[in-house]
N, C-alpha and C positions, 0 to 999 in steps of 0.2 A: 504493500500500500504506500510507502513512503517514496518509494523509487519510482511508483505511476505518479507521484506528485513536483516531480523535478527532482528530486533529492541525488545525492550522488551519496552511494552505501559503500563503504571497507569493510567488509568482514574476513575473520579467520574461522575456518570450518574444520572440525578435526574429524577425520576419516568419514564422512560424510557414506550413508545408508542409499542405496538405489536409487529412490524416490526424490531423494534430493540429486544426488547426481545428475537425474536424468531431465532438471532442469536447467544443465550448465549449456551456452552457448556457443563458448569457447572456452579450450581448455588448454594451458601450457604446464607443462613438467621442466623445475627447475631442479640440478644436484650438484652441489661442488661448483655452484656459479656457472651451470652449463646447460643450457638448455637440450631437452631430449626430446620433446616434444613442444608445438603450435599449430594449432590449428583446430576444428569442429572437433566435439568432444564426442558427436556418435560416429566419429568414425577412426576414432584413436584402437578401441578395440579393432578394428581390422588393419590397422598400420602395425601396431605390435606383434599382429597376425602374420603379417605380413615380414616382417625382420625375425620372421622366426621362437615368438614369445606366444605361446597359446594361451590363452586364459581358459581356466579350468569351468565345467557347467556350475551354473546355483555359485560363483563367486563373482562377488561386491569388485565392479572395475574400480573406485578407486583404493579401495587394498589389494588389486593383482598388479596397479601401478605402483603405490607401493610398496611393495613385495619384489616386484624388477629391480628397481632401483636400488632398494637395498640387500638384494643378492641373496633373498629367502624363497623367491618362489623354487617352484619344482622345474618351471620355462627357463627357469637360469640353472639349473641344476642340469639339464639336460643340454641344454648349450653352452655348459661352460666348456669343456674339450677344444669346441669351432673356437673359441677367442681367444685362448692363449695363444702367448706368441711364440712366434717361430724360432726368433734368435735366441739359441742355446749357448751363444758364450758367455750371456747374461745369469744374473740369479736372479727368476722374478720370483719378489715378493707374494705370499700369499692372502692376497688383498683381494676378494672379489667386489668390495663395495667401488673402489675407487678404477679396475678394469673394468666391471659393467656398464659403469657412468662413461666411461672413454668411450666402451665399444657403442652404447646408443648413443652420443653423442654424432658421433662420425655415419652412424646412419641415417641420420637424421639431417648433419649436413650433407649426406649425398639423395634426398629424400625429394622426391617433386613437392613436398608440403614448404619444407626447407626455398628450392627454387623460388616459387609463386610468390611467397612471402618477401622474398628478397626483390624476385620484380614488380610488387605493390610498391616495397618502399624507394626503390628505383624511382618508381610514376613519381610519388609525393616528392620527392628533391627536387625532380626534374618542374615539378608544378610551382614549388618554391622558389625555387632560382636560388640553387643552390650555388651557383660560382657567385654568386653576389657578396662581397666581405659584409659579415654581420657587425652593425654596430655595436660599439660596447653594452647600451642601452639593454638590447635584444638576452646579453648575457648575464644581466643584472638578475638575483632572484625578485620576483615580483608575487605579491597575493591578490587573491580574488576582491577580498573585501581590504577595507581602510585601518589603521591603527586605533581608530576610535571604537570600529563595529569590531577588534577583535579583544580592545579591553573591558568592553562592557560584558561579552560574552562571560570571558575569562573570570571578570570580577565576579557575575552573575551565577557562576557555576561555586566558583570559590565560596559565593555566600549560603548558596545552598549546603557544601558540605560541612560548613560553618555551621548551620542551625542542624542538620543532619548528626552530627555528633558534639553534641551540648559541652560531651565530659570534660574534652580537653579546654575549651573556653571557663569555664569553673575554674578549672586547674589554674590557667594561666592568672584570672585575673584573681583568686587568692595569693596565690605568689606575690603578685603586682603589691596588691595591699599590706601583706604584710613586709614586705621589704619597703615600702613604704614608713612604715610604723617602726621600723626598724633603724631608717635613716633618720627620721624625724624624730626619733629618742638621741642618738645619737650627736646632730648637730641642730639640739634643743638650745634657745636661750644663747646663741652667738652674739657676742659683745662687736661694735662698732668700732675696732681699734683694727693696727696690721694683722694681727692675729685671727682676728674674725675674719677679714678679707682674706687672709687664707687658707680660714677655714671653710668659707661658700666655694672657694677655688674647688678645693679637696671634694664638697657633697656635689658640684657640680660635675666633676671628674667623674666621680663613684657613680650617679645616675645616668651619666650620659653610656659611660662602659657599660652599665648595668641594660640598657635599654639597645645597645649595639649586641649583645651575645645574645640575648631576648629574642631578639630575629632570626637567630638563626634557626632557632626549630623551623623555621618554613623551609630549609634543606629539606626536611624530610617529605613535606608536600610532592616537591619535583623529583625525589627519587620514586615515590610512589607512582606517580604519573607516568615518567620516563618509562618504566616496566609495562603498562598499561600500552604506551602509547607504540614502543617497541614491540 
């Protein structure tokens, strides 16, 4: 519903069941920063078919994807033999995760799905005028929306998880107070002489330090986030 309404959706799916599957439109396999697959996702079963990777009946395409990839199916078991290499003056390691990913790799770049792909994006350069030097402008990173529409956001969510969990705001502002009460017994009753001027120096020192490491609990905010947003 949200995606019929203009929305642009990221999601992460873990091992995704049939049914969901069988609403992808396109499907890419990335491993090791290489891609193995691009292109329609009903017809990824019959390319794997095709390089020789059968998928078993009554099994989930994307756990027999996978399962390739990471060198468990029974299609890698029975075509491991064909992919080792030839050169015996070598020792090769006994690695199937990191050979399977080479071998569909290189299938894939000899792959008509591979070509097409490569002559679409061919078109688009040649539709952009790609010899044309880009201005710096063009390589600057740029946002959709403005620095106003992404602080409001920002602030607007922050205040939710603010009223969201009460505990820690409690927390903080009994702290506050009584270090307050703390200071304020402490530099009680200061005399008007050098002395005293030195002593506001000092509670002013003490409060302003006090109110700089105060902030830093919001580190924990953006580590929280960062993981999230990663």
């Amino acid at each position: 519903r949200l995606s019929r309404r203009g929305r642009t959706i990221i999601f992460s799916i873990h091992q995704p069941r049939y049914s969901i599957f069988k609403l992808f439109d396109s499907l890419t396999l990335l491993a090791s920063g290489k891609v193995l697959y691009h292109g329609p996702a009903k017809h990824a079963l019959e390319y794997f078919s095709s390089i020789g990777y059968e998928c078993e009946p009554f099994n989930n395409p994307a756990d027999f994807f996978l399962d390739v990839i990471n060198g468990d199916s029974t299609a890698v078991a029975a075509s491991k033999e064909d992919h080792r290499p030839v050169d015996t003056g070598k020792v090769a390691e006994d690695n199937v995760d990191s050979s399977v990913v080479d071998v569909l790799h290189q299938k894939y770049l000899s792959s008509s799905l591979y070509q097409s792909t490569k002559e679409a994006l061919g078109k688009v350069e040649l539709g952009r005028g790609s010899k044309q030097r880009l201005s710096k402008q063009e390589h600057e990173i740029t946002y959709a929306n403005g620095f106003l529409t992404q602080l409001y956001w920002v602030s607007k969510r922050s205040l939710k998880n603010l009223i969201r969990n009460p505990q820690a705001s409690i927390a903080q502002i009994a702290v506050t107070i009584i270090l307050a009460l703390v200071v304020g017994a402490i530099f009680f009753g200061v005399k008007l002489d050098r002395s005293g001027i030195q002593n506001r120096v000092g509670s002013l020192f003490f409060v302003t330090t006090n109110q700089c490491f105060s902030s830093v609990s919001a580190i924990e905010l953006f580590i929280r986030d960062k993981k999230l947003f990663v």
